[in-house]
N, C-alpha and C positions, 0 to 999 in steps of 0.2 A: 580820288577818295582819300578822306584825312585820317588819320590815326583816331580819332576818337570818332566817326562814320561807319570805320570797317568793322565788318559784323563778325569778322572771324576775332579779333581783339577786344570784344566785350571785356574780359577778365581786367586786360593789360589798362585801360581807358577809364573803367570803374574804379577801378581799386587805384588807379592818381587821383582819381576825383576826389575819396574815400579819403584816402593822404592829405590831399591838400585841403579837406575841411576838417580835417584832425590837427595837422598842424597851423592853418588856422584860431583853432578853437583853441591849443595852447597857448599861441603867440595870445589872444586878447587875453587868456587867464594870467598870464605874464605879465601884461600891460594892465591888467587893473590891479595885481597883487595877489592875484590867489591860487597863483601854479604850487605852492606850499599844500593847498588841499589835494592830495590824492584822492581824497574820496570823490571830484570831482571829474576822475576819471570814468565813472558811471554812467555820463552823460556823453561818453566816446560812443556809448550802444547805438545811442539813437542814429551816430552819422552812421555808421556800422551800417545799422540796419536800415535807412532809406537807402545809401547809395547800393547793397544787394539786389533788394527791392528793385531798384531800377534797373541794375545789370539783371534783372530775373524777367522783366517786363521788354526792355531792349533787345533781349535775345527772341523771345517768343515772338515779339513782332518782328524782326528780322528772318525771321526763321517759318512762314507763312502762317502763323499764330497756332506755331505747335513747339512742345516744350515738353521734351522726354523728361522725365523723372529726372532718373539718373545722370542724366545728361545737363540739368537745370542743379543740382546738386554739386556738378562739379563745379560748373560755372559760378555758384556762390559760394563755394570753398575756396577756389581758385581766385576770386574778387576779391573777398575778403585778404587772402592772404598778401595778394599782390598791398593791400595799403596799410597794412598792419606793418608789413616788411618797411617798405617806404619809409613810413612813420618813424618805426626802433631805429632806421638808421638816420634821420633826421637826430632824434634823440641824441642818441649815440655821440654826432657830430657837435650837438647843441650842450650836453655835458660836457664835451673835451674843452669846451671853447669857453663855459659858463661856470667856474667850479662851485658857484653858491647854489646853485641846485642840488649839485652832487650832496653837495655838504649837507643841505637842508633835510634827504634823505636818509643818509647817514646815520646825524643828530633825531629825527623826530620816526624814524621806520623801526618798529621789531626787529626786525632781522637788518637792518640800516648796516650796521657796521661790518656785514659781511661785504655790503653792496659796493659794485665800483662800475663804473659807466658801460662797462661789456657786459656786464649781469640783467643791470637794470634794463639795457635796451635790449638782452636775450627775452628775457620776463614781459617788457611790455609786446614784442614781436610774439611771445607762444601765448599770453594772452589774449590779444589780437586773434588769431590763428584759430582757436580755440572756441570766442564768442564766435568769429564768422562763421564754425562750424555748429553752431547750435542754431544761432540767427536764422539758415540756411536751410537748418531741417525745421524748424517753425514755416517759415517762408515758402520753403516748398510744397506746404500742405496748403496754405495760402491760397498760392497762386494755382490756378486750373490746369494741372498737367495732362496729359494724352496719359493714355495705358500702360504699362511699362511692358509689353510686349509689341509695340510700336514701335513706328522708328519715328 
């Protein structure tokens, strides 16, 4: 059984997936020129929220097509966080390395000139963290849970 198979790793498996079409989706904003827009950061929900989605859908079916509440809650808390984290330290690594991003932030952000590459990747990681927690509770209502006096 492979790491992204095992059913007990749903979180660890989605949330790389999660990761790597976030950072993905930077790398091509990068390569057309338009990682300067932050507001295209907006568009991070959507990976957000299908890869959930799927860690919500993967569990249930692994799980004889039952899906505790609480239990499906964590798991997309826990998903999400796992590629949001992923992400900020990608970031994090891709600042230290790239100082005209930093700068770009800096110069063009409100608050820019407090920012320095630990900030920015703390903010984009409790962002992150944050929509997977709302995502999650949307998502959870969603998808058809069991009772929550069930197991």
């Amino acid at each position: 059984m492979s790491f992204f198979s095992n059913p007990n790793r749903i979180p660890e498996s989605y949330g790389l997936r999660i990761a790597a079409g976030l950072i993905g989706f930077f790398l091509i904003m990068k390569l057309v020129g338009l990682s300067h827009h932050v507001e295209l950061r907006l568009l991070n929900l959507f990976i957000l929220v299908g890869g959930v989605y799927m860690a919500l859908k993967k569990f249930k079916q692994s799980h004889s097509d039952r899906l505790n509440y609480f239990r499906g809650l964590v798991t997309g808390v826990a998903t999400a966080s796992v590629g949001s984290l992923v992400f900020a330290l990608f970031l994090f690594l891709y600042m230290q390395s790239d100082s005209s991003l930093m700068q770009s932030i800096i110069e063009n952000e409100p608050m820019g000139r407090y920012m320095n590459p630990y900030i920015a990747s703390f903010i984009v990681a409790l962002e992150g963290v944050f929509s997977g927690l709302l995502v999650t509770f949307i998502l959870i209502n969603y998808v058809s849970t069991d009772e929550v006096n069930q197991t």
